[in-house]
C-alpha positions in Angstrom: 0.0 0.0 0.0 1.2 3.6 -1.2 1.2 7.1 0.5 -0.8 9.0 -1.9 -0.8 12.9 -1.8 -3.5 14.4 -4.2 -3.2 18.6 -5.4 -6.0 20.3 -6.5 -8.2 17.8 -4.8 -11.6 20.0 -4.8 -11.7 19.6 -8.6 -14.3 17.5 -10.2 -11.7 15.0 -11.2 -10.1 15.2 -7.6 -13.1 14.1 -6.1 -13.5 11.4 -8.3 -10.2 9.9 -7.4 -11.0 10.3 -3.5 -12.6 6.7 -3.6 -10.4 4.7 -6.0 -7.0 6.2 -4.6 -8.0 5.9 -1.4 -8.6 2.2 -2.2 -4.7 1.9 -3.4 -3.5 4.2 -0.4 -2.4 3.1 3.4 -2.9 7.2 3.8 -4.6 9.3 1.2 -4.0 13.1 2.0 -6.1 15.4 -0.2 -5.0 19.1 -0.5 -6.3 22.2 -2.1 -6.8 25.8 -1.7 -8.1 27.2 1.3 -9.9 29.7 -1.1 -11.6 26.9 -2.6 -12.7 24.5 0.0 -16.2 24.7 1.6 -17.8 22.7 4.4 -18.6 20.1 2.1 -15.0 18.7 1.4 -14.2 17.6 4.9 -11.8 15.7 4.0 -9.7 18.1 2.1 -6.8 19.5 4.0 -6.0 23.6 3.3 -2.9 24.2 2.1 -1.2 26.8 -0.3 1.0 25.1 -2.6 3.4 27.8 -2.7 3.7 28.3 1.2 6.5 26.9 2.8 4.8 25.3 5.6 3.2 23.3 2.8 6.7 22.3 1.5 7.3 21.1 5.3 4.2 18.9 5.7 4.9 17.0 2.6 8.3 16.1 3.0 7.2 15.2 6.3 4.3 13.1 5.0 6.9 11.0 3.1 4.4 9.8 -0.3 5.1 7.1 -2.6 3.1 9.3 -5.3 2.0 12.8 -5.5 -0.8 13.4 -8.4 -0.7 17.1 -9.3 -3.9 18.6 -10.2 -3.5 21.5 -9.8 -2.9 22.7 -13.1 -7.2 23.4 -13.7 -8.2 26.8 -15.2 -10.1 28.7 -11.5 -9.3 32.3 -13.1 -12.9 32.9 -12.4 -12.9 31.7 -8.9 -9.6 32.7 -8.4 -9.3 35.8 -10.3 -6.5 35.6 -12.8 -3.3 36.7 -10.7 -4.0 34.2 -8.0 -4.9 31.7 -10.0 -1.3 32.1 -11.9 0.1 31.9 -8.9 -1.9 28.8 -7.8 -0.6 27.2 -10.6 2.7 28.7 -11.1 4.1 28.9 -7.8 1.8 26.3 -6.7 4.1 24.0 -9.4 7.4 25.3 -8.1 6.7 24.5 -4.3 5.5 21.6 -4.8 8.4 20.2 -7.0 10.9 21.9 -5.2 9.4 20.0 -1.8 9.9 16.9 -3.8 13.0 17.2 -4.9 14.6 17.6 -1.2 12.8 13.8 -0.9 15.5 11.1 0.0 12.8 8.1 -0.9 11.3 6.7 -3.8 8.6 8.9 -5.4 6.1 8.8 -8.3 4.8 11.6 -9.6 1.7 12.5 -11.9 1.2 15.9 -13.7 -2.0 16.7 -14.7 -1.6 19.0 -17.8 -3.5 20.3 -20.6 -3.5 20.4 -24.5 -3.6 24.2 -23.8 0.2 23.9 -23.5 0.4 23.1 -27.2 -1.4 26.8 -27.7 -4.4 26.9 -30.8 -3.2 29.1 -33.8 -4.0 28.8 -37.5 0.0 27.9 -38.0 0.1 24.8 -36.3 0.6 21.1 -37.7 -2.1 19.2 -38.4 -0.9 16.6 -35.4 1.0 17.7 -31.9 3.5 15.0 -30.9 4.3 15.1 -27.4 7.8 16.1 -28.9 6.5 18.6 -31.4 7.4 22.0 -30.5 4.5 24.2 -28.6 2.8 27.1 -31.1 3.7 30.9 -30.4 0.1 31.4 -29.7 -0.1 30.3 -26.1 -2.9 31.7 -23.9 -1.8 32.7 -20.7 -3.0 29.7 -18.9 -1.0 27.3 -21.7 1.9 29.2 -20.7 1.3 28.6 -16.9 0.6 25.2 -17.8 4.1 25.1 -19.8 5.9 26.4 -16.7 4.4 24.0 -14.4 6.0 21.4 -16.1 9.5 22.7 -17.0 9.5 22.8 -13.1 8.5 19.2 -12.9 11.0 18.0 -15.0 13.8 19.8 -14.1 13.1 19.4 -10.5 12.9 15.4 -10.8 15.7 15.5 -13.3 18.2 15.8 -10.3 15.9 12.9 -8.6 17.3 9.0 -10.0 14.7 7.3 -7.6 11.6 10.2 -8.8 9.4 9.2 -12.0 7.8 11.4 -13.6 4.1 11.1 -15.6 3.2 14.0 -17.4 -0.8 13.3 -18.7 -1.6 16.4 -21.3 -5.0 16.2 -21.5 -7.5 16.8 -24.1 -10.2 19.0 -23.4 -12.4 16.9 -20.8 -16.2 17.0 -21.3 -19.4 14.8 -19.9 -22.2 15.1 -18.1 -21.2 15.1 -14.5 -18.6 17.4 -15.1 -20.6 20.7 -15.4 -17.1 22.7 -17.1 -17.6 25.5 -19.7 -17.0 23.5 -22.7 -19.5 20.4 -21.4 -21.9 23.5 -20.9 -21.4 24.6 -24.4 -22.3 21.3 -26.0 -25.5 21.0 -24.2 -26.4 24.6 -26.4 -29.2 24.2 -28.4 -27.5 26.3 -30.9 -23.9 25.8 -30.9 -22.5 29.3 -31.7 -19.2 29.1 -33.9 -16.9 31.5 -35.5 -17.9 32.6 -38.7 -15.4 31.6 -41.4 -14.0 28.4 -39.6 -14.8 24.5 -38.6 -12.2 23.3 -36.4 -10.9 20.0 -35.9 -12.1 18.6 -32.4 -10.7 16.0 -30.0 -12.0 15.6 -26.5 -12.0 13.1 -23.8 -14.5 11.5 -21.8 -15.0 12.9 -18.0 -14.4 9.5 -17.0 -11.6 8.6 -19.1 -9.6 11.1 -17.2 -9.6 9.7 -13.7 -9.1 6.0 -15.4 -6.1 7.2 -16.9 -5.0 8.8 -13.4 -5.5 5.8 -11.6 -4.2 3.9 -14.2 -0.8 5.6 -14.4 -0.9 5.5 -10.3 -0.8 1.4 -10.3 1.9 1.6 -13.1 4.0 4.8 -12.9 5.6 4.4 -16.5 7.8 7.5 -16.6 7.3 10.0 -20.0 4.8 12.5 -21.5 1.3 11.6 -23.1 -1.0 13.1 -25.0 -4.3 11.8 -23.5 -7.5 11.7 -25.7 -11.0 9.3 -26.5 -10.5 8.0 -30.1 -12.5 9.9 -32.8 -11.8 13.9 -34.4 -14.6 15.8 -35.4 -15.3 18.6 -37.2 -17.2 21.3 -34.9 -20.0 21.6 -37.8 -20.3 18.0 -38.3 -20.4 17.8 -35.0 -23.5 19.9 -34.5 -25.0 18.2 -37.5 -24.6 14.4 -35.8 -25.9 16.1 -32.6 -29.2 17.1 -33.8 -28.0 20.9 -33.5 -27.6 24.3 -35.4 -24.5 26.3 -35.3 -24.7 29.8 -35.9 -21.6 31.3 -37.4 -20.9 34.3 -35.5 -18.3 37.5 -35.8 -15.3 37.2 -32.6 -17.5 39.9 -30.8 -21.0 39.0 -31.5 -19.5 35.5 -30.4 -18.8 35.8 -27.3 -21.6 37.9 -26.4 -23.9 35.4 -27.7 -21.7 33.0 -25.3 -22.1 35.1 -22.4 -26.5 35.8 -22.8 -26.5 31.9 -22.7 -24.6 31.8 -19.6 -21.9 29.9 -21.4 -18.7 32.6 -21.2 -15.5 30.4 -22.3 -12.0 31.8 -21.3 -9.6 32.5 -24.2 -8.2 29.3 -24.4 -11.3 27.5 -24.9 -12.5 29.9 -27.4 -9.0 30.0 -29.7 -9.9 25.7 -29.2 -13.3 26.2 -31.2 -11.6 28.7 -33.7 -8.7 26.8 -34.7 -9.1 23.5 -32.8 -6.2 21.1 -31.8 -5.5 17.2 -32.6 -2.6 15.3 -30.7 -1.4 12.3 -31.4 -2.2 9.4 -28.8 0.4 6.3 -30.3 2.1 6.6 -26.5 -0.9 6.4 -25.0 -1.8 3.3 -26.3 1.4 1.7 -26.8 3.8 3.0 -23.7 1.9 4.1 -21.3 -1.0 1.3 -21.8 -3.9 2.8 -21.6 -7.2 2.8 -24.1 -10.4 5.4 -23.3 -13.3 3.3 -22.9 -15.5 6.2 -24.5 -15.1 7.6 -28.1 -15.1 11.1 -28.9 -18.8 10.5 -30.6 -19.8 8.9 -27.2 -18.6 11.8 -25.4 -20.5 14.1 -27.1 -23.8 11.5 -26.6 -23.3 11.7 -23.1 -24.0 15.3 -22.8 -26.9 15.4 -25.0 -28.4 12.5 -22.7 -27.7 14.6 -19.6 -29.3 17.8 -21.4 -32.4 16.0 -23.0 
């Protein structure tokens, strides 16, 4: 049985993990933000990432594996300096506290396809390897720092591994995030003059893949996706939906009256969409979504209808 320290632990996929982590775990300690915990997570202990008390309890604690979550998008709770910092800082007390650890130590990144940055000059594919676009939002570059500190922090570590998980963008029913929100539209409201290429990942998908890289801990980066890409107007069309093509403006005030505002990232996503590659995935790191990209998508439309 492992010591299993969990970041970002009041997420949605942080909850999910409580019960089969804890399963895994001889001690399970789940951390977040004090500024995000309510009386409903109990079990959550408050802790700033980048306080140095924090550093303290968890070389003290001694874990097997540390699962980082806390690279999630809270500008809105948050407000977009703290929430930088959260993720930023956060990322660099946390590694650094790790990298003072004598034991054995496994450690799992949660990141983001947002690191690749959206932009019309990108290649059709990202490889983990392939070289990041110039059009970074700000929370792809926070998400980009966050793990040049985790690797160069474990690179001075020969008994640290090191699982970086750069997820696709995560949708479902349970979820309730802006871009789940925004395929339960009616209407889906698009950018006039463009039909990006989608690639998602099923809600559940992601905390399989967590706990699935927990029980095996191969070592690397991985481009984590459901099988399937999609055009967003095809999409729409298979869905039983409109789009309405929309001017940048008119678009995100149309997003905002249907109570669907999407940060920047999400909306350069649906303008010039993303694909990765997802051979390591399946063939390194071992794992296969259960749920396609189409199957995704159904999901939400069950949960709306």
């Amino acid at each position: 049985m492992s010591r299993i320290v969990v970041t970002g632990a009041t997420s949605w996929t942080g909850r999910q993990l409580a019960v089969p982590l804890g399963e895994r775990a001889s001690d399970l300690l789940l951390v977040d933000s004090p500024a995000v915990i309510s009386d409903k997570h109990s079990d959550v202990v408050a802790g700033d990432l980048d306080d140095a008390s924090f550093a303290r309890q968890l070389i003290d604690y001694k874990p097997d594996v540390v699962v980082h979550l806390q690279a999630i998008d809270r500008r809105r709770v948050l407000g977009s300096d703290r929430a930088r910092e959260a993720t930023v800082i956060g990322a660099q007390g946390v590694f650094g506290a790790i990298s003072r650890m004598r034991h054995d130590v496994a450690v799992i990144v949660k990141s983001d396809v947002s690191v690749y940055g959206a932009g019309p000059r990108n290649p059709s594919v990202f490889l983990e390897s392939t070289t990041p676009g110039a059009r970074k939002s700000s929370y792809g570059r926070d998400l980009a720092s966050a793990e040049r500190y985790a690797t160069e922090a474990l690179a001075k570590r020969e008994n640290a591994s090191l699982s970086i998980l750069r997820f696709a963008k995560i949708v479902g029913p349970e979820v309730n995030n802006p871009l789940s929100r925004y395929f339960s539209l009616p209407v889906l409201p698009t950018r006039i003059g463009y039909d990006p290429r989608i690639q998602l990942l099923h809600e559940q998908d992601a905390v399989d893949v967590i706990v699935h890289t927990v029980d095996r801990r191969i070592p690397g980066t991985f481009n984590i996706a459901s099988a399937g890409v999609q055009y967003l107007g095809r999409i729409a069309r298979r869905t039983k939906r409109y789009s309405q093509p929309l001017p940048e403006r008119i678009l995100k005030q149309a997003l905002k009256r249907a109570g669907t505002p999407l940060p920047s990232h999400l909306l350069a996503y649906l303008t010039y969409g993303l694909v990765m590659d997802t051979s390591a995935m399946r063939n390194v790191l071992g794992f296969e979504p259960s749920r396609t990209l189409e199957e995704a998508l159904a999901s939400i439309a069950e949960r709306a209808n």
